[in-house]
Backbone as a ProteinNet text record, in pm:
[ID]
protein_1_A
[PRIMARY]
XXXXXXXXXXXXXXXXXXXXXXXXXXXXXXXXXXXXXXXXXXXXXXXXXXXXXXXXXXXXXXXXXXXXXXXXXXXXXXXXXXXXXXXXXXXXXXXXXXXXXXXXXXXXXXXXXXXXXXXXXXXXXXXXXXXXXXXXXXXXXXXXXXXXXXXXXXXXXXXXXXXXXXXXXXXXXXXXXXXXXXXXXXXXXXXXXXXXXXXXXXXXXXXXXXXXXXXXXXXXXXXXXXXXXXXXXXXXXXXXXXXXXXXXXXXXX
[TERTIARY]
85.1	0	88.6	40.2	129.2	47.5	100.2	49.4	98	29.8	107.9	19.7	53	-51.7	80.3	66.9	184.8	79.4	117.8	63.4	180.6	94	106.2	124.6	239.3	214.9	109.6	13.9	-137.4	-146.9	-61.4	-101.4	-80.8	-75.4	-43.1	-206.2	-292.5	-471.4	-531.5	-571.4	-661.5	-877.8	-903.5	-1034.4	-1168.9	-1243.7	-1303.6	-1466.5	-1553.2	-1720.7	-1708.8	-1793.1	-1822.7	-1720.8	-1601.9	-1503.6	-1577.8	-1589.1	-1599.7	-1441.3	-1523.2	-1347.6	-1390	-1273.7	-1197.8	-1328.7	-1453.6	-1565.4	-1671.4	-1649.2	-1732	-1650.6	-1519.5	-1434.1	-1496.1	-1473.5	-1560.2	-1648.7	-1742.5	-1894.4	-1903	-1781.9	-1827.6	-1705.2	-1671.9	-1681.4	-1761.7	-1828	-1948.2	-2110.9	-2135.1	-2276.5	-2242.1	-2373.4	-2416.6	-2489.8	-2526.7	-2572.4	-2460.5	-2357.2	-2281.3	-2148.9	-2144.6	-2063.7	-2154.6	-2256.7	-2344.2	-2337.8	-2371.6	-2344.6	-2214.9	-2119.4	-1975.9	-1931.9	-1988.3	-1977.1	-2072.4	-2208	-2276	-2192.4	-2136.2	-2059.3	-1908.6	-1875.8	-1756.4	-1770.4	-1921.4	-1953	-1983.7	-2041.5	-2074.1	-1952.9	-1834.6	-1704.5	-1666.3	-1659.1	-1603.2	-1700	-1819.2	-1910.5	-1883.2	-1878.9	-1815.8	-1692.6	-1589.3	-1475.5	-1492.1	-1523.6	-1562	-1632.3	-1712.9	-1752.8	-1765.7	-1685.7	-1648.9	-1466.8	-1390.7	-1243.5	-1173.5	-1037.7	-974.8	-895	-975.6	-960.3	-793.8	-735.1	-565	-584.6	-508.9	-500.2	-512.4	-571.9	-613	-546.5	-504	-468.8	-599.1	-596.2	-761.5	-729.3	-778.7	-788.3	-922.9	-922.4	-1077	-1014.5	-1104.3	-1119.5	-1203.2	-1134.7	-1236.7	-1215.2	-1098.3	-1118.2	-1121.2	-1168.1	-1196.4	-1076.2	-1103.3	-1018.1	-900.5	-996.1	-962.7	-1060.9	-1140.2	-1241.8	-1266.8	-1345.5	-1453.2	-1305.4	-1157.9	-1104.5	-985.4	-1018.1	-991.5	-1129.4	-1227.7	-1345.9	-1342.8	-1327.2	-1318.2	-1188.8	-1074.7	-967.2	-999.5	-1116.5	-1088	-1198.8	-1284.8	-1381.9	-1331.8	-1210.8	-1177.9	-1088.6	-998.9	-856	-751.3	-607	-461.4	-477.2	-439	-408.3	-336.8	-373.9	-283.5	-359.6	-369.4	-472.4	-424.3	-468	-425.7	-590.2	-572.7	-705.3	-644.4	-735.7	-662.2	-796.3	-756.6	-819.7	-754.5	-884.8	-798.8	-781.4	-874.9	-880.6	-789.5	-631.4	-553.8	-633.2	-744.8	-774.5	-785.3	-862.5	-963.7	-822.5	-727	-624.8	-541.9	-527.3	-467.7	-576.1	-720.1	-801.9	-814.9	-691	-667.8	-604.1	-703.8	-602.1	-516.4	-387.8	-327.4	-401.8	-268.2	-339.8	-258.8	-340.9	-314	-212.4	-117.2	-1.9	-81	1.8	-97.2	-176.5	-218	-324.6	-202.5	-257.7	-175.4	-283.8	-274.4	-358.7	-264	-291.3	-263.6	-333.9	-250.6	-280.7	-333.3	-422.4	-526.3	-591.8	-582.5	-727.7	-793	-892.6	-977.9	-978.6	-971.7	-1009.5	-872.6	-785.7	-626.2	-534.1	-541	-517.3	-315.8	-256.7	-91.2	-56.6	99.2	132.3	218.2	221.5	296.8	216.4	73	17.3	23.3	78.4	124.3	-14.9	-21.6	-135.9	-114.3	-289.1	-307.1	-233.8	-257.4	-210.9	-324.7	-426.6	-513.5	-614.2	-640	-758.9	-872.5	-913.9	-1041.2	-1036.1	-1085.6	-1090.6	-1252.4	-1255.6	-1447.9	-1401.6	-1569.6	-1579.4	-1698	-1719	-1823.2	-1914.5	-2036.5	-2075.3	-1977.5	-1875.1	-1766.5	-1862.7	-1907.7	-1943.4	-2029.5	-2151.5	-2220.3	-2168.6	-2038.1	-1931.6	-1882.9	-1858.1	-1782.7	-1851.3	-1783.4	-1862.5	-1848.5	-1720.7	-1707.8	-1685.6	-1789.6	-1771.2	-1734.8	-1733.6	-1655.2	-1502.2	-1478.6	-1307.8	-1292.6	-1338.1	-1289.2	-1286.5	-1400.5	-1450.1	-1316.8	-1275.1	-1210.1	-1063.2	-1010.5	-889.3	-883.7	-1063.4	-1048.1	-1042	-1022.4	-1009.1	-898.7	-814.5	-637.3	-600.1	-612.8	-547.6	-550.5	-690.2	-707.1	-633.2	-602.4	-545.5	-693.7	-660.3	-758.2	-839.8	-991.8	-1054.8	-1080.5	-1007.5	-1030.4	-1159.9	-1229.2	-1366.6	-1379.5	-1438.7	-1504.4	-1647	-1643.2	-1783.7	-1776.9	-1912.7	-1932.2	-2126	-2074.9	-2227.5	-2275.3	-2379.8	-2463.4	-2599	-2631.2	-2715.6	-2862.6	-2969.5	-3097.8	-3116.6	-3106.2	-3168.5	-3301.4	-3356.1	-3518.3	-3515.8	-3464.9	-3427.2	-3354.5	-3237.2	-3127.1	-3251.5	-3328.8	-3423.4	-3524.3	-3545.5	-3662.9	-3560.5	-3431.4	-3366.7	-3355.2	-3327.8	-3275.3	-3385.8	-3537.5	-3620.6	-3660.2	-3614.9	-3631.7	-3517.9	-3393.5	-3311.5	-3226.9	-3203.5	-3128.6	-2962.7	-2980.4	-2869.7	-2816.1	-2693.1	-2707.9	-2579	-2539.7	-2384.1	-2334.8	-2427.2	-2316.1	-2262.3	-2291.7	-2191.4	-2242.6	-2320.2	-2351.9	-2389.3	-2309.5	-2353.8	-2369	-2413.6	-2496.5	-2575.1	-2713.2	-2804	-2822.3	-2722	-2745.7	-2830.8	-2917.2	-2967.3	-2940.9	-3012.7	-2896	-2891.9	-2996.4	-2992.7	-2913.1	-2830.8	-2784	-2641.2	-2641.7	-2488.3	-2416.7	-2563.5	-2512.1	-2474.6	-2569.9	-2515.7	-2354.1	-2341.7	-2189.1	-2094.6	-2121.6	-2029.7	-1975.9	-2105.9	-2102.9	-2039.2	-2065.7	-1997.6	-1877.1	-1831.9	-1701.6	-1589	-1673.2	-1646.7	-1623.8	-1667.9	-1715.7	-1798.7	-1790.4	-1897.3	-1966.9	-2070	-2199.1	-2151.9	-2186	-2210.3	-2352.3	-2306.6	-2459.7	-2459.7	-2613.8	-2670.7	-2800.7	-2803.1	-2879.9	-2889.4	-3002	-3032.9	-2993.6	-2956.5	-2929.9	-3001.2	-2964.6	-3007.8	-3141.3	-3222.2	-3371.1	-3360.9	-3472.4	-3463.6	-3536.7	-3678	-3700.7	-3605.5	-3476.5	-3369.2	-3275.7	-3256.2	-3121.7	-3212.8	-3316.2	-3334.5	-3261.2	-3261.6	-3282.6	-3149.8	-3019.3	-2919.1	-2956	-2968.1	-3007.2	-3113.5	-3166.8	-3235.3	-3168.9	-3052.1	-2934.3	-3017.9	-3039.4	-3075.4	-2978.2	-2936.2	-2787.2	-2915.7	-2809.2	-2856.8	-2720.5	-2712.7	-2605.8	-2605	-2504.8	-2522.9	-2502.3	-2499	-2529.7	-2633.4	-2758	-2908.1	-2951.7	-2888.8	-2938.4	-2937.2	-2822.1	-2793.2	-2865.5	-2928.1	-3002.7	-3195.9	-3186.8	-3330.8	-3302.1	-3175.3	-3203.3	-3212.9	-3123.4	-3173.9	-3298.7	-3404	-3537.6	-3645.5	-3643	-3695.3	-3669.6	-3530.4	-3496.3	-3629.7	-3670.7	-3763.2	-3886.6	-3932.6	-4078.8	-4024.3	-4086.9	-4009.7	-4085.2	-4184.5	-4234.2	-4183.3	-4139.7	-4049.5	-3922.8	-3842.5	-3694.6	-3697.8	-3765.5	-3801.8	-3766	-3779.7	-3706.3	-3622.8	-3522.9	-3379.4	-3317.6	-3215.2	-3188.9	-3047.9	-3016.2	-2863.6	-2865.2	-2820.8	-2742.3	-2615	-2593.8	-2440	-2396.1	-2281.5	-2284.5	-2158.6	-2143	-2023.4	-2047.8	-1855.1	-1880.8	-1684.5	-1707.2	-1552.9	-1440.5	-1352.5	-1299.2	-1217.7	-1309.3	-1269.5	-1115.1	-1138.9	-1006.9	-930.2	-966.2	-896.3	-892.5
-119.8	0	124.6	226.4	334.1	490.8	580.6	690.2	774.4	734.7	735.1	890.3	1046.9	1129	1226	1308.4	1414.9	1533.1	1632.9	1774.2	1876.6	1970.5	2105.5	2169.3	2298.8	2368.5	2439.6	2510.7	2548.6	2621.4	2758.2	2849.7	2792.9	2688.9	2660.7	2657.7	2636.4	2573.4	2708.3	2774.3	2888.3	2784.5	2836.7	2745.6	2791.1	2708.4	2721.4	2661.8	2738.3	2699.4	2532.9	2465.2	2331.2	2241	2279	2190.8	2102.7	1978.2	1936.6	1944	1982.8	1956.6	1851.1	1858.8	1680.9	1671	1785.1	1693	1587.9	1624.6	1472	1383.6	1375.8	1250	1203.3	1282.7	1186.8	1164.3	1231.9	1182.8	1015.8	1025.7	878.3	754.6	814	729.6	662.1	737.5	738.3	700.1	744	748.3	601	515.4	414.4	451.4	553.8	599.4	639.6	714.9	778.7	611.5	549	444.6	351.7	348.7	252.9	322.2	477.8	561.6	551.8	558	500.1	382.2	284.7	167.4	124.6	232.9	178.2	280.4	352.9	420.4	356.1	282	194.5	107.8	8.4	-53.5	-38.2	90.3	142.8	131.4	156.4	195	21.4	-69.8	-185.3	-299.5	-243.6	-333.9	-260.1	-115	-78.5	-119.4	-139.4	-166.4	-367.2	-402	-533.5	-559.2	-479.6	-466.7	-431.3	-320.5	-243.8	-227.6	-284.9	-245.3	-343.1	-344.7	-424.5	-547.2	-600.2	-736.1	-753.6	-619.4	-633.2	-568	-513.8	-460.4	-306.1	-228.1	-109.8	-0.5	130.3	223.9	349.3	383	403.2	566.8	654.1	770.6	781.7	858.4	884.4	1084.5	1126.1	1274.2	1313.7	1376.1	1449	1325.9	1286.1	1184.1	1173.5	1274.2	1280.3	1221.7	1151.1	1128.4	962.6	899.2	793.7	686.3	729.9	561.8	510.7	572.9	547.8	471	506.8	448.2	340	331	216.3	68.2	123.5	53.4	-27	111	68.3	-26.4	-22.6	-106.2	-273.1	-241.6	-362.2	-445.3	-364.2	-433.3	-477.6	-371.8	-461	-509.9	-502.4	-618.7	-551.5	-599.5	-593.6	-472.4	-318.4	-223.3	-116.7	-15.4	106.4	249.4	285.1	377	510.5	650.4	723.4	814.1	943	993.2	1145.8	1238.9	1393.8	1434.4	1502.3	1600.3	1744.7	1824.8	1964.7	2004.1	1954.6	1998.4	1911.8	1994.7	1953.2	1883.8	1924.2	1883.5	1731.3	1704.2	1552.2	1429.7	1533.4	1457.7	1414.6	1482.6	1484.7	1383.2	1319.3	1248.5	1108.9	1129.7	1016.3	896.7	735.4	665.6	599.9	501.5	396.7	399.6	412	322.9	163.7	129.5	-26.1	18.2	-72.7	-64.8	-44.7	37.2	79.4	151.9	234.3	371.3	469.9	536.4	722.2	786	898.2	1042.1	1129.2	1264.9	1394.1	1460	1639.5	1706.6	1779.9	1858.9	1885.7	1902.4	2047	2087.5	1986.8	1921.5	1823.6	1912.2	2021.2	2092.1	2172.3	2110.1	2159.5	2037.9	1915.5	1859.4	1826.6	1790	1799.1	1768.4	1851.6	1831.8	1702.1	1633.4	1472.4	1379.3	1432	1312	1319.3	1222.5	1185.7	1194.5	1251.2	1226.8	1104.6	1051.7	901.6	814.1	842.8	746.5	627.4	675.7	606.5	507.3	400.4	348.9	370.2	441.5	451.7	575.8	701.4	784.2	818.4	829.1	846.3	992.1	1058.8	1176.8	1107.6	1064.2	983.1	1094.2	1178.5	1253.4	1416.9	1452.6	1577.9	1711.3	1662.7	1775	1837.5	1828.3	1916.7	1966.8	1986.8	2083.7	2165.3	2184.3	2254.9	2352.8	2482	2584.6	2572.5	2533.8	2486.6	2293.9	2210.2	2085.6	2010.3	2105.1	2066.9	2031	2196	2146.8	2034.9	1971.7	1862.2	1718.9	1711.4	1620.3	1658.7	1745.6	1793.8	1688.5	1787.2	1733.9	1550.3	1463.8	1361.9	1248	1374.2	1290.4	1301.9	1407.9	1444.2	1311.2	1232.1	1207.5	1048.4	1028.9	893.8	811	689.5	657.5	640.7	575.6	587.3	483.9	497.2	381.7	353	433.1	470.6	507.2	423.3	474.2	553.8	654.6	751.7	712.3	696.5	682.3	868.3	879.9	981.6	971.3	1026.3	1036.9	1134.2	1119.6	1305.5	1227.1	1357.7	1279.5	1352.7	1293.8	1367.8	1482.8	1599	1737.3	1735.9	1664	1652.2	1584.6	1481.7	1366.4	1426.5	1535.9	1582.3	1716	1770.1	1888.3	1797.4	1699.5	1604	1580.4	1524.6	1416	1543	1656.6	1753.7	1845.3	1841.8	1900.3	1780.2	1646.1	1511.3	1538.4	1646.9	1586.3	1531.5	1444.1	1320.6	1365.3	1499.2	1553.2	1704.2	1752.6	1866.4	1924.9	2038	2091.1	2016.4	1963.6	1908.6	2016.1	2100.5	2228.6	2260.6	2154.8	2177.4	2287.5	2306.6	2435.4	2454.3	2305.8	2271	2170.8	2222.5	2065.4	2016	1883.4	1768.5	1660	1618.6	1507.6	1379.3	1306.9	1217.2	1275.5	1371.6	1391.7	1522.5	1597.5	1692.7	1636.3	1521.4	1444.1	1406.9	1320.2	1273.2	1360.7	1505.8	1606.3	1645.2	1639.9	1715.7	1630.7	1511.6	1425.9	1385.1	1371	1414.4	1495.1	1638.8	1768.2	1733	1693.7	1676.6	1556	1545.5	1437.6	1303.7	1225.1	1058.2	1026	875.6	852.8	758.2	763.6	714.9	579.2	494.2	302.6	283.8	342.1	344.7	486.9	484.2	592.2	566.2	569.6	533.3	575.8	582.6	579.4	480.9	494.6	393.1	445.7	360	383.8	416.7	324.7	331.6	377.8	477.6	573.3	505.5	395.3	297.7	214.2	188.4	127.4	234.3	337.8	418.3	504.5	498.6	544.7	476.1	399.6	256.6	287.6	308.1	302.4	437.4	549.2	674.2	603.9	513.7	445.1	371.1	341	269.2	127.7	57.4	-43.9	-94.5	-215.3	-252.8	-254.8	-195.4	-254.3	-311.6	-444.4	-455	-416.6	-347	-261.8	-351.5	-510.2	-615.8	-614.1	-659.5	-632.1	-525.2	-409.6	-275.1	-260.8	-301.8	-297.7	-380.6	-508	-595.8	-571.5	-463.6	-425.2	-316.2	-206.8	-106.3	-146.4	-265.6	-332.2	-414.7	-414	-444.9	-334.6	-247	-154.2	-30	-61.7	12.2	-31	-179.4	-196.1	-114.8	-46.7	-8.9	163.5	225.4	388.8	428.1	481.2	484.6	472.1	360.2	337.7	335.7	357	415.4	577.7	634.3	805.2	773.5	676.5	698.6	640.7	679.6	616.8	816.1	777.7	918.7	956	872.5	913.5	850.9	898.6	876.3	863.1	804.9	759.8	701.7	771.9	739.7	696.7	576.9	532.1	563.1	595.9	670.5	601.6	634	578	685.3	728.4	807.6	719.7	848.4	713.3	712.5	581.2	495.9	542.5	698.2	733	861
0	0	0	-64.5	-91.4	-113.2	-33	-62.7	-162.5	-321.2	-409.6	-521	-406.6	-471	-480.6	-597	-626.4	-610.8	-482.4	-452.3	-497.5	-580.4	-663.5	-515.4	-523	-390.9	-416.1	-263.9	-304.1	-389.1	-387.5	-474.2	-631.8	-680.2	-795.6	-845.9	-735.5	-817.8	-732.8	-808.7	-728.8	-713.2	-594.3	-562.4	-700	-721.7	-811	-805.7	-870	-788.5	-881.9	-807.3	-800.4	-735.1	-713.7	-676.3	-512.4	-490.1	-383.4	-277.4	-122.7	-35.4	58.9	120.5	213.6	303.7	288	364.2	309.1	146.6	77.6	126.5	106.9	181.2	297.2	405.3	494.6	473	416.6	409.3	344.7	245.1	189.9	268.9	371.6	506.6	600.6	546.4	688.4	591.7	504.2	441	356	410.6	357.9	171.5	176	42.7	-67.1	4.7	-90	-151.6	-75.4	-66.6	-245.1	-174.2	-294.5	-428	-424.1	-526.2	-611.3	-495.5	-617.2	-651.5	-566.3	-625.2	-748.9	-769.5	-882.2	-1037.6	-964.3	-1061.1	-1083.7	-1038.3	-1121.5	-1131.8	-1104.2	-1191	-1346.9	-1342.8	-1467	-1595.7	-1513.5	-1606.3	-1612.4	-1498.5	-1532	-1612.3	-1639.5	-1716.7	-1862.3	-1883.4	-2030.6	-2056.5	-1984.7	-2033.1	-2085.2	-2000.5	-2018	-2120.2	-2148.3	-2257.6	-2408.8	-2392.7	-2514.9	-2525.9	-2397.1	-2420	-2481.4	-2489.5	-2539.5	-2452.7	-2345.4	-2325.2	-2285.7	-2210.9	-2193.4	-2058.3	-1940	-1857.1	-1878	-1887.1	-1919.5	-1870.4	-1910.4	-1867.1	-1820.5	-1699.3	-1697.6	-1615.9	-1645.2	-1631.1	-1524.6	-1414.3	-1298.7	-1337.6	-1366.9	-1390.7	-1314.5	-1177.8	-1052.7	-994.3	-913.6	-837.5	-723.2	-676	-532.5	-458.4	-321.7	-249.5	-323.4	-411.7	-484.4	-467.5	-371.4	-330.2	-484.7	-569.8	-702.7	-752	-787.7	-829.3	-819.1	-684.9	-585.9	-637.1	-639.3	-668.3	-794.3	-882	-1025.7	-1047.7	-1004.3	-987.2	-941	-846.8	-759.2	-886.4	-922.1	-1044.2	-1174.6	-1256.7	-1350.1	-1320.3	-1244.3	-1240.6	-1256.8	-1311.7	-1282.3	-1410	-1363.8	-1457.4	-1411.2	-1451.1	-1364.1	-1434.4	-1315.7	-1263.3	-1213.7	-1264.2	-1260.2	-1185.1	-1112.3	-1076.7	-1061.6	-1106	-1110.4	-1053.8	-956.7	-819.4	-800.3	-833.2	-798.7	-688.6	-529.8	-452.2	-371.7	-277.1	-205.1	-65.5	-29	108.4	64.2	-62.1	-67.4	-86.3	-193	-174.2	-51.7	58.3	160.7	253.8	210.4	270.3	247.3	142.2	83.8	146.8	157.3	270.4	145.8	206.7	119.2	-24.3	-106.8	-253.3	-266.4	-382.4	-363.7	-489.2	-510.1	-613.7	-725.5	-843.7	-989.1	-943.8	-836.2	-824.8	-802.2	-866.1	-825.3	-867.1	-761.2	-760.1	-778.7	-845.1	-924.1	-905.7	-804	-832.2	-948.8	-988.7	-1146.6	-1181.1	-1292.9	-1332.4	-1442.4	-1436	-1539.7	-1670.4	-1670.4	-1741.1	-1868.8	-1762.5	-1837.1	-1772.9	-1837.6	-1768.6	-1765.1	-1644.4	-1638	-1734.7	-1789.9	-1892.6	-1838.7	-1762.4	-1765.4	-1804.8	-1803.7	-1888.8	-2028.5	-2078.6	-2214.5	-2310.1	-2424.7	-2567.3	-2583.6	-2611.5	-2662.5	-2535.3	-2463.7	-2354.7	-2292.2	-2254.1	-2211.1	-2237.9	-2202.8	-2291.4	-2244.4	-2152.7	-2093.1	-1971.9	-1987.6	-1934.1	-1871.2	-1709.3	-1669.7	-1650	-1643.3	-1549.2	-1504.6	-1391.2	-1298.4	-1201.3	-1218.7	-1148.6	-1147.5	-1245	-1269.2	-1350	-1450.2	-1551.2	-1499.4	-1431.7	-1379.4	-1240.2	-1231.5	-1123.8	-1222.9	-1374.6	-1439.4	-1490.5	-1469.7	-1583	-1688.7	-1747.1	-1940.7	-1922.7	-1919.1	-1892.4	-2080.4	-2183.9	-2299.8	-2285.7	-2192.7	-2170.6	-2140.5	-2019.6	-1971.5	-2066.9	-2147.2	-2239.3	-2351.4	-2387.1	-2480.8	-2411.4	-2308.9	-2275.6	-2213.5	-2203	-2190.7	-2333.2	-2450.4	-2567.4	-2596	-2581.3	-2593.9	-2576.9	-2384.6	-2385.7	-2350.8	-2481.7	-2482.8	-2610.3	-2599.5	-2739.3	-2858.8	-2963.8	-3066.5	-3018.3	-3052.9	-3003.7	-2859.3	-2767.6	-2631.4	-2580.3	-2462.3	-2469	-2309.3	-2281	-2241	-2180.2	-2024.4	-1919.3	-1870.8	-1875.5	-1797.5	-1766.2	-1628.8	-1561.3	-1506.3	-1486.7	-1442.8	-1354.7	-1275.3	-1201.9	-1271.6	-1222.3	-1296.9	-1239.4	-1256.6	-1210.1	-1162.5	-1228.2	-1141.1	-998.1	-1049.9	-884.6	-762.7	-796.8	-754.2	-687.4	-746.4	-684.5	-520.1	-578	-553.4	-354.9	-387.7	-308.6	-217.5	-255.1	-166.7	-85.2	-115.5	-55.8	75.7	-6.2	134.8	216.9	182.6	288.7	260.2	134.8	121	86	-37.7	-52.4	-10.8	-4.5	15	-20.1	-50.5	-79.4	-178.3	-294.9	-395	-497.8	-502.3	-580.5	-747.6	-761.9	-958.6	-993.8	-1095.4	-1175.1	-1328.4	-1305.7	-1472.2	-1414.2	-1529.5	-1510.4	-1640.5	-1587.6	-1685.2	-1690.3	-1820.4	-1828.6	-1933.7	-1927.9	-2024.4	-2213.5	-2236.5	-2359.1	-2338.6	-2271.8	-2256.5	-2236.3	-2175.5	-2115.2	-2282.4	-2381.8	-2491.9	-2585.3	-2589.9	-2674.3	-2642.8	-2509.2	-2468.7	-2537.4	-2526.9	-2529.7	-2691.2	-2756	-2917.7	-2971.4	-2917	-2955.3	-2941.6	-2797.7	-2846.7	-2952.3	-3017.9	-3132.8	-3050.5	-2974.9	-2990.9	-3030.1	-3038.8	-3114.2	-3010	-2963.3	-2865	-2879.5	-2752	-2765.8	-2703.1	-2566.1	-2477.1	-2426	-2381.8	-2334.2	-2279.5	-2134.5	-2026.2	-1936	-1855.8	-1711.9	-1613.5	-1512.9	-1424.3	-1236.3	-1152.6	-1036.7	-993.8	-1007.4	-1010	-899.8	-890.3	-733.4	-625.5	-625	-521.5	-464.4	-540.5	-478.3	-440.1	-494.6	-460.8	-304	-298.8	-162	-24.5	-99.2	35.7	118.9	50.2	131	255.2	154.9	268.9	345.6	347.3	519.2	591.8	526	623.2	578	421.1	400	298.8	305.5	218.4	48.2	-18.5	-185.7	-223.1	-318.8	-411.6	-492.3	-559.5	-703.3	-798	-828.5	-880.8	-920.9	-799.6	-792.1	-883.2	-818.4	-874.8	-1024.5	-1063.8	-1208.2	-1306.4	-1260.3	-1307.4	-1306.8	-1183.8	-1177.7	-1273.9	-1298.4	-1374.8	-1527	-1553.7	-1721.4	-1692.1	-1643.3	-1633.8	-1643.5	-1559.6	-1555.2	-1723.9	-1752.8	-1917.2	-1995.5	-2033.6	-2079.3	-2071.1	-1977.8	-1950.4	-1913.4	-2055.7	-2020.8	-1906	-1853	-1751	-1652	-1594.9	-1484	-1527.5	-1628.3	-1675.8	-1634.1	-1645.9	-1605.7	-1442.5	-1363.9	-1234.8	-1179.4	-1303.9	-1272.7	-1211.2	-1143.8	-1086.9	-1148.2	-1282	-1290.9	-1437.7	-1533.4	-1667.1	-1695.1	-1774.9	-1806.9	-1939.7	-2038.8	-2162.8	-2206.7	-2248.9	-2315.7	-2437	-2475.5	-2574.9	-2612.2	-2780.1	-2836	-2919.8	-2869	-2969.5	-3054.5	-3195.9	-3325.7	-3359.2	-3447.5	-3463.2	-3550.8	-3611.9	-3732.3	-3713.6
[MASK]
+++++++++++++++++++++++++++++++++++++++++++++++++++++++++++++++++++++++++++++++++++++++++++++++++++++++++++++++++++++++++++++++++++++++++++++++++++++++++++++++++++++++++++++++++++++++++++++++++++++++++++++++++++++++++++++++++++++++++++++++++++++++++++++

């Protein structure tokens, strides 16, 4: 295990609206909800890669990686690779426990991202819950195609703005910082614009199950994922999924 994060001295990142600090970290210490939330979000990335990647140990990019949990997760889901996560905010990094060998965290703007990361490097770059924190969330999409190789595919997720209004008059959420509302036909336009080309594009996290953890009730995001490709069938009950998410491929030429 290794505390394997390179910090910018502060004044190098001036603070910026949407950025989360080292108190989501604890929170997803402690919250039975927020825990399930990132584990259904690197499931998301290790069922596309499994799906759509190239079947080798992957070079995998987390854009906005918080303290590292989501890509600790995503690690432990697809297997033997090496894992990189860029966080602008010094506190979340500093909240950071042990990484397992092949994780490193980076100081970094998503949005300009270090010039040590190499062009065409990556085979799979997420922004997992990032773009609706950004005021220009193209940049980031922009600089997550720089610095993918060809054919490199691209997860990104957004939560529903309706659900996200809904969860927060219950209580459920609060201080998440967005300053865009994204939905999944707004997630797929961004993502288009910035020249990929779409695989999937979906809803996920049916909200009768994604309540449950905020009651302190276990869900598997196994389960979850299997009720949310059930529920896809019947639009009606697809409308209360609380989160979208779009794989997407930058082309091969």
């Amino acid at each position: 295990m290794q505390h394997a994060i390179e910090l910018s001295p502060a004044s190098a990142f001036e603070p910026q609206a949407g950025v989360m600090d080292e108190s989501y970290a604890h929170m997803r210490n402690v919250s039975a909800a927020l825990k399930f939330r990132l584990r259904a979000r690197a499931q998301i990335v290790s069922r596309a890669w499994k799906r759509h990647g190239g079947g080798k140990a992957p070079y995998v990019l987390d854009l906005g990686a918080a303290e590292g949990r989501t890509l600790v997760e995503i690690a432990r889901q697809v297997g033997h690779g090496t894992y990189t996560g860029i966080e602008l905010d010094s506190g979340l990094l500093a909240a950071a426990q042990p990484l397992p060998k092949g994780i490193q965290l980076i100081q970094g703007n998503v949005c300009q991202l270090p010039e040590g990361l190499v062009e065409r490097s990556f085979d799979l770059a997420a922004l997992l819950a990032v773009l609706e924190h950004l005021p220009n969330p193209a940049s980031a999409l922009s600089e997550a195609r720089r610095v993918l190789r060809r054919g490199g595919l691209l997860v990104a997720t957004c939560p529903n703005p309706f659900w996200d209004r809904v969860a927060g008059r219950l209580g459920l959420v609060r201080g998440d910082h967005h300053v865009q509302q994204l939905d999944l036909a707004s997630l797929s336009n961004l993502v288009a614009d910035a020249a990929f080309e779409i695989i999937e594009a979906r809803r996920f996290m049916w909200a009768p199950l994604a309540v449950l953890p905020y009651l302190r009730l276990p869900v598997n995001v196994k389960t979850a994922a299997a009720i949310d490709a059930l529920v896809r069938r019947v639009p009606l009950l697809n409308k209360l999924c609380v989160n979208a998410y779009v794989v997407a491929r930058k082309p091969r030429t």
